[in-house]
N, C-alpha and C positions, 0 to 999 in steps of 0.2 A: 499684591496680586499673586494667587497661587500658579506656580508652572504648569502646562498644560502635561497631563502624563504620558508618557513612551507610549503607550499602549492601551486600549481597554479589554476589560479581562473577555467582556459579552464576544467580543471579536478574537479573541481566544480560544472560544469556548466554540464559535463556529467553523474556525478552521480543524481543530482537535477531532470533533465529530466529521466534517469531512475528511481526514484521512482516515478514522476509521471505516467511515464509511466504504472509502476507497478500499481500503485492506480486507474488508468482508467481502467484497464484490470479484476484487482479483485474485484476492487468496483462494478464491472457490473454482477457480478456473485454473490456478496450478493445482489446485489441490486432483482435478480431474486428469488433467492432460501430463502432469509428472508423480503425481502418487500413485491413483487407481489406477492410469493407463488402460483400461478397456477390461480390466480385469472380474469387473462386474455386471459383465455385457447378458451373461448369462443369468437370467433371473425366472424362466422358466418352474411347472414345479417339480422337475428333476436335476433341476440345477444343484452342485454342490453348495451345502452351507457355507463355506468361504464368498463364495462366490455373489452370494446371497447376501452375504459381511459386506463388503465394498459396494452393491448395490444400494443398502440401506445408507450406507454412511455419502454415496455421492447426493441421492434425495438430502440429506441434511446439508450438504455441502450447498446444495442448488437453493436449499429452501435461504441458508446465511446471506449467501452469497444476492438473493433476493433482496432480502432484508438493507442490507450495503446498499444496493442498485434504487433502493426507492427513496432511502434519504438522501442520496444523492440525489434524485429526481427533482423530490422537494426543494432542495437547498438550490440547485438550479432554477429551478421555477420564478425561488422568490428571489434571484438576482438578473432574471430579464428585464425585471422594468428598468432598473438602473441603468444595466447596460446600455437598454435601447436609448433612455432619455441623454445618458452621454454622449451618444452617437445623434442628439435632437432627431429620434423618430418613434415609432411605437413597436412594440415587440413585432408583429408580422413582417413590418419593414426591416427590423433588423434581421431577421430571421431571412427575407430577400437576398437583403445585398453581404449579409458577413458570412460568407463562407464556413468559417473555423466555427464561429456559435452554430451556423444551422446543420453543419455533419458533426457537432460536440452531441444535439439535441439530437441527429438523430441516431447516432451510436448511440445512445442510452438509452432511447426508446428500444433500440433493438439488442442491446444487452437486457433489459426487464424481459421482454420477449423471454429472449432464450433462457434464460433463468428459469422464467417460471413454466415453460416446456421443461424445460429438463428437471424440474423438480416436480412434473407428476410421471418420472421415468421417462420420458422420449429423448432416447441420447444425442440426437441433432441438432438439440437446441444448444450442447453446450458449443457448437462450433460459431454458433450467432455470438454469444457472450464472449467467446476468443474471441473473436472480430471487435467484438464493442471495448472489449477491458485491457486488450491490450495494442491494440489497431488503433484506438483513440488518440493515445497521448502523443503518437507517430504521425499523427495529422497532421502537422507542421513540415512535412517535410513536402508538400503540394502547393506549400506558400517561397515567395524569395527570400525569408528570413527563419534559412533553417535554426538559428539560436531560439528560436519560440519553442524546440521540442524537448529541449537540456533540462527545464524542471522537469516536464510532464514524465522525459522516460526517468529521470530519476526515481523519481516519488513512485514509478510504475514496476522496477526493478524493487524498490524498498518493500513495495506491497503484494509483487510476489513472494520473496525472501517470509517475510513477517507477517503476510497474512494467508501464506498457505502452512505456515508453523502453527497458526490459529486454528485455522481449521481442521490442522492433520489431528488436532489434538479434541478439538470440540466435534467433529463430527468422526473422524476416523476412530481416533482411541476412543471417542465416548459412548460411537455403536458397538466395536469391540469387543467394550468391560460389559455392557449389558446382553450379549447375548451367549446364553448359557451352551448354546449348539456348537460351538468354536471353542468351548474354555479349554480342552487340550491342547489346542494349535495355535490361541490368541497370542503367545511372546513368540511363535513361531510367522505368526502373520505382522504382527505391531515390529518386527525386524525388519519384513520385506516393505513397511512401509516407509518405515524411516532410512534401510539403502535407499528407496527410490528418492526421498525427499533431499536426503545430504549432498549426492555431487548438483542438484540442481540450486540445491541453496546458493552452494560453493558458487555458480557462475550467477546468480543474481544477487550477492553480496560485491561480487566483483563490480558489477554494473553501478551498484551502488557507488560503490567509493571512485570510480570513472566517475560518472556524472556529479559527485555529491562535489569533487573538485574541480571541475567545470563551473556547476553554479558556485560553489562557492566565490572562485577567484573574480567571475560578472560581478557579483554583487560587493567583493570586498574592495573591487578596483585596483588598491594598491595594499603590499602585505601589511605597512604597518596601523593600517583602520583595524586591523583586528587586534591588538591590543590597546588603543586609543579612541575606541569608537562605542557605543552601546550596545550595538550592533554586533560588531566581533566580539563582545564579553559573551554574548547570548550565545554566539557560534560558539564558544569555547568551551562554554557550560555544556551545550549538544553535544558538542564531539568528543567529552568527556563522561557523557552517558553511551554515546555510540559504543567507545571502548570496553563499554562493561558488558553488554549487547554483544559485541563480538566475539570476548571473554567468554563468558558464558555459553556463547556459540560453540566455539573453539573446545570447549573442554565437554559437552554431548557429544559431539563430532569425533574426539580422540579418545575418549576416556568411557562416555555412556554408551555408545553407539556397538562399541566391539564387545561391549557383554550383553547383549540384546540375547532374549533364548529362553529365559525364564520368567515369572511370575515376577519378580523381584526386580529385576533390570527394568521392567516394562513399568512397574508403581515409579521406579528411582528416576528414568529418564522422563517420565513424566511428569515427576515435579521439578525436575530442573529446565524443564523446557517452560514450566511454569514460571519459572523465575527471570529467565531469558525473555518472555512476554512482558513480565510485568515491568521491566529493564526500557523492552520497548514502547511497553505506554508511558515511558518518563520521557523516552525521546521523541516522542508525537507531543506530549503537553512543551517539552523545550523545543520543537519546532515551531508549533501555532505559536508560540511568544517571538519568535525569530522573524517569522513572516509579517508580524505584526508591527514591527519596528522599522525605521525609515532604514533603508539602505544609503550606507556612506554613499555623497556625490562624488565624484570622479574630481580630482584634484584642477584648477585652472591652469591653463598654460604658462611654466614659467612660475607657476606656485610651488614654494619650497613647504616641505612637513604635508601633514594627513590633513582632510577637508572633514570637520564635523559634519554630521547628517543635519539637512536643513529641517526647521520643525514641521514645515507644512509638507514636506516631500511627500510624493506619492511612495505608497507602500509598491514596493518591490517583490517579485513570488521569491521565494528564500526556497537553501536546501530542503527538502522533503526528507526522514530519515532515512 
Protein backbone atom coordinates (compact mmCIF):
# COMPACT_ATOMS: atom_id res chain seq x y z
CA UNK A 1 0.00 0.00 0.00
CA UNK A 2 1.51 3.26 -1.16
CA UNK A 3 1.85 6.28 1.81
CA UNK A 4 -0.56 8.68 1.48
CA UNK A 5 1.65 12.02 0.53
CA UNK A 6 2.57 15.10 2.87
CA UNK A 7 1.04 17.21 0.76
CA UNK A 8 -0.60 17.89 -2.70
CA UNK A 9 1.13 19.94 -5.14
CA UNK A 10 -2.83 21.47 -6.64
CA UNK A 11 -3.13 22.71 -2.82
CA UNK A 12 0.15 24.21 -3.20
CA UNK A 13 -0.47 25.83 -6.09
CA UNK A 14 -3.57 27.44 -4.41
CA UNK A 15 -2.16 28.71 -1.59
CA UNK A 16 1.11 30.29 -3.70
CA UNK A 17 -1.46 32.28 -5.90
CA UNK A 18 -3.25 33.44 -2.75
CA UNK A 19 -0.35 35.11 -1.28
CA UNK A 20 0.32 36.50 -4.44
CA UNK A 21 -2.66 37.57 -4.72
CA UNK A 22 -2.54 38.99 -1.26
CA UNK A 23 0.91 40.92 -1.99
CA UNK A 24 -0.73 42.53 -5.37
CA UNK A 25 -3.56 43.80 -3.44
CA UNK A 26 -1.60 45.14 -0.27
CA UNK A 27 1.60 46.10 -1.88
CA UNK A 28 -0.58 48.68 -3.93
CA UNK A 29 -1.92 50.22 -0.76
CA UNK A 30 1.71 50.75 0.74
CA UNK A 31 2.91 51.42 -2.40
CA UNK A 32 0.25 54.57 -2.18
CA UNK A 33 0.15 55.69 1.38
CA UNK A 34 4.26 55.14 2.03
CA UNK A 35 5.86 55.67 -1.58
CA UNK A 36 3.56 58.27 -3.44
CA UNK A 37 2.33 59.86 -0.33
CA UNK A 38 -0.12 62.43 -2.11
CA UNK A 39 2.67 63.40 -4.18
CA UNK A 40 0.63 62.86 -7.28
CA UNK A 41 -2.43 64.54 -6.16
CA UNK A 42 -1.73 67.10 -8.80
CA UNK A 43 -2.80 65.81 -12.14
CA UNK A 44 -4.21 68.87 -13.55
CA UNK A 45 -3.03 70.05 -17.05
CA UNK A 46 -0.59 72.34 -15.45
CA UNK A 47 0.48 70.18 -13.25
CA UNK A 48 4.30 69.45 -13.15
CA UNK A 49 5.56 66.39 -15.09
CA UNK A 50 6.84 64.58 -11.86
CA UNK A 51 3.78 65.08 -10.59
CA UNK A 52 2.09 63.56 -13.43
CA UNK A 53 4.95 60.48 -12.93
CA UNK A 54 3.35 59.32 -9.56
CA UNK A 55 -0.08 59.81 -10.92
CA UNK A 56 0.38 57.61 -13.73
CA UNK A 57 2.39 55.01 -11.80
CA UNK A 58 -0.53 55.06 -8.65
CA UNK A 59 -3.45 54.22 -11.69
CA UNK A 60 -0.92 51.22 -12.25
CA UNK A 61 -0.58 50.67 -8.76
CA UNK A 62 -4.61 50.54 -8.40
CA UNK A 63 -5.09 48.83 -11.53
CA UNK A 64 -2.27 45.50 -9.86
CA UNK A 65 -3.49 45.98 -6.82
CA UNK A 66 -7.13 45.15 -8.61
CA UNK A 67 -6.01 42.52 -10.27
CA UNK A 68 -4.66 40.77 -6.49
CA UNK A 69 -8.18 41.78 -5.00
CA UNK A 70 -10.31 39.86 -7.66
CA UNK A 71 -8.30 36.52 -7.40
CA UNK A 72 -8.66 36.73 -4.17
CA UNK A 73 -12.41 37.21 -4.66
CA UNK A 74 -12.56 34.20 -6.74
CA UNK A 75 -10.51 32.04 -4.62
CA UNK A 76 -12.99 33.10 -1.74
CA UNK A 77 -16.01 32.46 -3.53
CA UNK A 78 -15.01 29.06 -4.44
CA UNK A 79 -14.40 28.20 -0.65
CA UNK A 80 -17.84 29.23 0.68
CA UNK A 81 -19.55 26.26 0.09
CA UNK A 82 -17.07 24.33 2.18
CA UNK A 83 -17.10 26.54 4.67
CA UNK A 84 -20.69 26.70 4.90
CA UNK A 85 -21.25 22.76 4.54
CA UNK A 86 -18.77 22.46 7.63
CA UNK A 87 -20.57 24.70 9.54
CA UNK A 88 -23.89 22.00 8.15
CA UNK A 89 -25.56 25.20 6.57
CA UNK A 90 -25.68 26.99 3.24
CA UNK A 91 -23.51 29.98 2.19
CA UNK A 92 -26.21 32.82 3.23
CA UNK A 93 -26.59 31.10 6.62
CA UNK A 94 -23.02 31.27 7.09
CA UNK A 95 -22.61 34.48 6.02
CA UNK A 96 -25.61 35.28 8.96
CA UNK A 97 -24.15 33.91 11.88
CA UNK A 98 -20.01 33.92 11.36
CA UNK A 99 -19.11 37.06 11.74
CA UNK A 100 -15.13 36.90 10.73
CA UNK A 101 -16.41 35.29 7.12
CA UNK A 102 -19.19 37.87 6.47
CA UNK A 103 -16.88 41.26 7.54
CA UNK A 104 -13.66 38.90 5.61
CA UNK A 105 -16.44 39.18 2.49
CA UNK A 106 -17.37 42.20 3.06
CA UNK A 107 -13.91 43.95 3.31
CA UNK A 108 -13.04 42.53 0.00
CA UNK A 109 -15.97 43.69 -1.48
CA UNK A 110 -15.10 46.98 -0.40
CA UNK A 111 -11.27 46.78 -1.10
CA UNK A 112 -12.35 45.76 -5.09
CA UNK A 113 -14.42 48.94 -4.62
CA UNK A 114 -11.78 51.05 -3.75
CA UNK A 115 -9.45 49.71 -6.06
CA UNK A 116 -11.15 50.06 -8.83
CA UNK A 117 -12.23 53.96 -7.93
CA UNK A 118 -8.99 54.79 -7.49
CA UNK A 119 -7.73 53.16 -10.49
CA UNK A 120 -9.71 55.54 -12.83
CA UNK A 121 -7.96 58.39 -10.48
CA UNK A 122 -10.49 59.21 -7.69
CA UNK A 123 -7.95 59.23 -4.84
CA UNK A 124 -10.75 58.29 -2.10
CA UNK A 125 -10.97 55.06 -3.02
CA UNK A 126 -7.61 54.20 -1.93
CA UNK A 127 -8.71 54.97 1.85
CA UNK A 128 -11.55 51.99 1.21
CA UNK A 129 -8.74 49.47 0.12
CA UNK A 130 -6.63 50.63 3.48
CA UNK A 131 -9.57 49.68 5.36
CA UNK A 132 -10.07 46.37 3.34
CA UNK A 133 -6.26 45.27 3.00
CA UNK A 134 -5.07 46.10 6.03
CA UNK A 135 -8.07 46.49 8.59
CA UNK A 136 -8.95 42.95 7.47
CA UNK A 137 -6.43 40.55 8.91
CA UNK A 138 -6.98 42.80 12.44
CA UNK A 139 -10.49 41.54 12.36
CA UNK A 140 -9.80 39.27 14.99
CA UNK A 141 -9.29 41.35 17.43
CA UNK A 142 -13.51 41.87 17.94
CA UNK A 143 -13.57 38.10 18.66
CA UNK A 144 -12.28 36.43 22.43
CA UNK A 145 -9.53 34.60 20.57
CA UNK A 146 -7.30 37.35 19.78
CA UNK A 147 -4.45 34.28 18.55
CA UNK A 148 -6.89 34.22 15.16
CA UNK A 149 -4.91 37.55 14.09
CA UNK A 150 -1.00 36.33 14.41
CA UNK A 151 -1.09 34.69 10.83
CA UNK A 152 -3.33 37.27 9.24
CA UNK A 153 -1.03 40.28 10.55
CA UNK A 154 1.89 38.31 9.73
CA UNK A 155 1.31 37.49 6.19
CA UNK A 156 -0.17 41.29 6.19
CA UNK A 157 3.30 42.80 7.36
CA UNK A 158 5.16 40.22 4.79
CA UNK A 159 2.80 41.61 1.93
CA UNK A 160 3.38 45.02 2.67
CA UNK A 161 7.30 44.60 2.99
CA UNK A 162 7.23 42.32 -0.53
CA UNK A 163 4.41 43.53 -2.26
CA UNK A 164 4.88 47.10 -2.24
CA UNK A 165 8.81 46.22 -3.47
CA UNK A 166 6.56 44.80 -6.32
CA UNK A 167 4.95 47.24 -7.11
CA UNK A 168 7.55 50.22 -6.34
CA UNK A 169 9.23 48.46 -9.13
CA UNK A 170 6.32 47.36 -11.71
CA UNK A 171 4.35 50.34 -11.47
CA UNK A 172 6.70 53.03 -10.07
CA UNK A 173 10.01 52.42 -11.84
CA UNK A 174 8.24 50.93 -14.84
CA UNK A 175 6.26 54.45 -15.42
CA UNK A 176 9.28 56.19 -14.69
CA UNK A 177 11.68 54.38 -17.35
CA UNK A 178 8.90 54.95 -19.93
CA UNK A 179 8.24 58.48 -19.68
CA UNK A 180 10.59 60.65 -21.67
CA UNK A 181 9.21 64.06 -19.70
CA UNK A 182 11.08 63.27 -16.48
CA UNK A 183 14.38 61.52 -18.15
CA UNK A 184 16.53 64.30 -16.51
CA UNK A 185 15.12 63.94 -13.03
CA UNK A 186 14.00 60.05 -13.17
CA UNK A 187 17.40 58.80 -10.82
CA UNK A 188 16.56 62.01 -9.16
CA UNK A 189 12.87 60.88 -8.56
CA UNK A 190 13.48 56.78 -8.47
CA UNK A 191 15.80 58.05 -5.09
CA UNK A 192 12.87 59.87 -3.51
CA UNK A 193 10.97 56.77 -4.08
CA UNK A 194 12.91 54.26 -2.64
CA UNK A 195 13.94 56.78 0.71
CA UNK A 196 10.29 56.70 1.02
CA UNK A 197 9.95 52.94 0.62
CA UNK A 198 13.19 51.89 2.86
CA UNK A 199 12.55 53.04 6.66
CA UNK A 200 8.82 51.72 5.91
CA UNK A 201 10.22 48.33 4.72
CA UNK A 202 12.45 48.43 7.78
CA UNK A 203 9.28 48.49 10.17
CA UNK A 204 7.23 45.98 8.15
CA UNK A 205 10.12 43.34 7.96
CA UNK A 206 10.14 43.92 11.80
CA UNK A 207 6.53 42.95 11.93
CA UNK A 208 7.32 40.16 10.06
CA UNK A 209 9.95 38.30 12.08
CA UNK A 210 7.46 39.50 15.50
CA UNK A 211 4.81 37.64 14.07
CA UNK A 212 6.58 35.02 11.86
CA UNK A 213 7.90 33.94 15.64
CA UNK A 214 4.67 33.98 17.27
CA UNK A 215 3.21 31.59 14.52
CA UNK A 216 5.87 29.90 14.26
CA UNK A 217 6.28 28.65 18.04
CA UNK A 218 1.84 27.97 17.92
CA UNK A 219 2.45 25.72 15.46
CA UNK A 220 5.84 24.04 16.33
CA UNK A 221 4.58 23.52 20.06
CA UNK A 222 7.61 22.31 21.23
CA UNK A 223 11.43 23.47 19.92
CA UNK A 224 12.56 20.24 19.18
CA UNK A 225 9.44 19.25 16.26
CA UNK A 226 11.56 21.37 14.24
CA UNK A 227 14.24 19.24 13.68
CA UNK A 228 12.30 15.85 14.10
CA UNK A 229 9.14 16.74 12.33
CA UNK A 230 8.32 17.41 8.39
CA UNK A 231 7.07 20.09 9.34
CA UNK A 232 10.05 22.01 10.86
CA UNK A 233 12.26 20.65 7.93
CA UNK A 234 9.79 22.69 5.59
CA UNK A 235 10.17 25.64 8.27
CA UNK A 236 13.83 25.29 7.89
CA UNK A 237 14.04 25.18 4.24
CA UNK A 238 11.85 28.87 4.59
CA UNK A 239 13.65 30.54 6.87
CA UNK A 240 16.69 29.68 4.94
CA UNK A 241 15.28 31.40 1.94
CA UNK A 242 13.92 34.19 4.21
CA UNK A 243 17.70 34.83 5.11
CA UNK A 244 18.60 35.34 1.41
CA UNK A 245 15.41 37.66 1.14
CA UNK A 246 16.72 39.80 3.96
CA UNK A 247 20.30 39.57 2.59
CA UNK A 248 19.44 40.81 -0.32
CA UNK A 249 17.41 43.38 1.50
CA UNK A 250 20.10 44.49 3.61
CA UNK A 251 22.64 45.13 0.91
CA UNK A 252 19.97 47.67 -1.46
CA UNK A 253 19.30 49.34 1.86
CA UNK A 254 23.27 49.91 2.65
CA UNK A 255 25.12 49.57 -0.34
CA UNK A 256 22.24 50.37 -3.45
CA UNK A 257 20.13 52.87 -1.87
CA UNK A 258 23.07 55.65 -1.03
CA UNK A 259 24.27 55.72 -4.71
CA UNK A 260 20.68 56.40 -6.01
CA UNK A 261 21.26 59.81 -8.29
CA UNK A 262 22.21 58.55 -11.66
CA UNK A 263 21.04 56.62 -14.66
CA UNK A 264 23.18 53.76 -13.45
CA UNK A 265 22.28 53.27 -9.68
CA UNK A 266 18.59 53.42 -10.83
CA UNK A 267 19.24 50.07 -13.83
CA UNK A 268 21.70 48.54 -10.72
CA UNK A 269 19.20 48.88 -7.86
CA UNK A 270 16.83 47.54 -9.99
CA UNK A 271 17.98 44.54 -10.82
CA UNK A 272 18.86 43.76 -7.43
CA UNK A 273 15.69 44.43 -6.17
CA UNK A 274 14.82 41.90 -9.01
CA UNK A 275 16.63 39.47 -7.48
CA UNK A 276 15.40 40.17 -3.91
CA UNK A 277 11.66 39.45 -5.51
CA UNK A 278 12.66 36.52 -7.10
CA UNK A 279 14.22 35.28 -3.46
CA UNK A 280 10.74 36.07 -2.40
CA UNK A 281 8.68 33.92 -4.78
CA UNK A 282 10.86 30.92 -3.43
CA UNK A 283 9.68 31.85 0.03
CA UNK A 284 5.95 32.08 -1.06
CA UNK A 285 6.41 28.51 -3.07
CA UNK A 286 8.37 27.28 0.61
CA UNK A 287 5.46 28.71 2.45
CA UNK A 288 2.35 27.21 0.48
CA UNK A 289 4.34 23.67 1.11
CA UNK A 290 4.60 24.55 4.90
CA UNK A 291 0.95 25.48 5.27
CA UNK A 292 0.18 22.33 3.37
CA UNK A 293 1.64 19.97 5.86
CA UNK A 294 0.01 18.82 9.21
CA UNK A 295 1.24 20.87 12.07
CA UNK A 296 3.21 18.70 14.82
CA UNK A 297 0.36 17.90 17.64
CA UNK A 298 1.16 19.30 20.88
CA UNK A 299 2.99 16.53 22.85
CA UNK A 300 0.55 14.40 25.58
CA UNK A 301 0.71 15.03 29.21
CA UNK A 302 3.58 13.46 30.71
CA UNK A 303 4.85 12.36 27.20
CA UNK A 304 8.66 12.38 27.03
CA UNK A 305 10.36 13.47 23.20
CA UNK A 306 8.44 15.22 20.23
CA UNK A 307 4.92 13.98 18.97
CA UNK A 308 4.91 13.10 15.15
CA UNK A 309 2.20 15.05 13.21
CA UNK A 310 -0.86 12.69 12.94
CA UNK A 311 -1.67 11.77 9.23
CA UNK A 312 -5.17 12.95 9.02
CA UNK A 313 -4.55 16.31 11.15
CA UNK A 314 -6.12 19.12 10.15
CA UNK A 315 -3.92 21.38 8.09
CA UNK A 316 -2.83 24.33 10.50
CA UNK A 317 -2.39 28.12 8.73
CA UNK A 318 1.69 28.21 8.91
CA UNK A 319 4.03 31.23 8.78
CA UNK A 320 3.11 33.51 5.77
CA UNK A 321 6.55 34.90 4.59
Amino acid sequence: MNPEPLFEWREVLLEFTGFVASFLATGSVGFRFFVERGRGAATHSNASDEARVYSDALRRAALLGLLGATASAVMLYQRLPESAARAHTDVAGLLRTNMMTASQVALLLAGLVGLAVASRGVRAGWFLALLAFVGSPLRGVFTENLTRIVNPTHQMFASLWIGTLLILLAAGFGTLLREDAVRSRRATIAADMVNSFSPFALFASAGVATFGVITAWRHLKTLSNLWTTPYGYALIAKLCLVAVVVALGAWNWRRQRPKLGTDDALYSIRRSARAELMAAALVLVATAILVSIPAPKAPAAGAAGPVAPAPNAAVQPAPAP
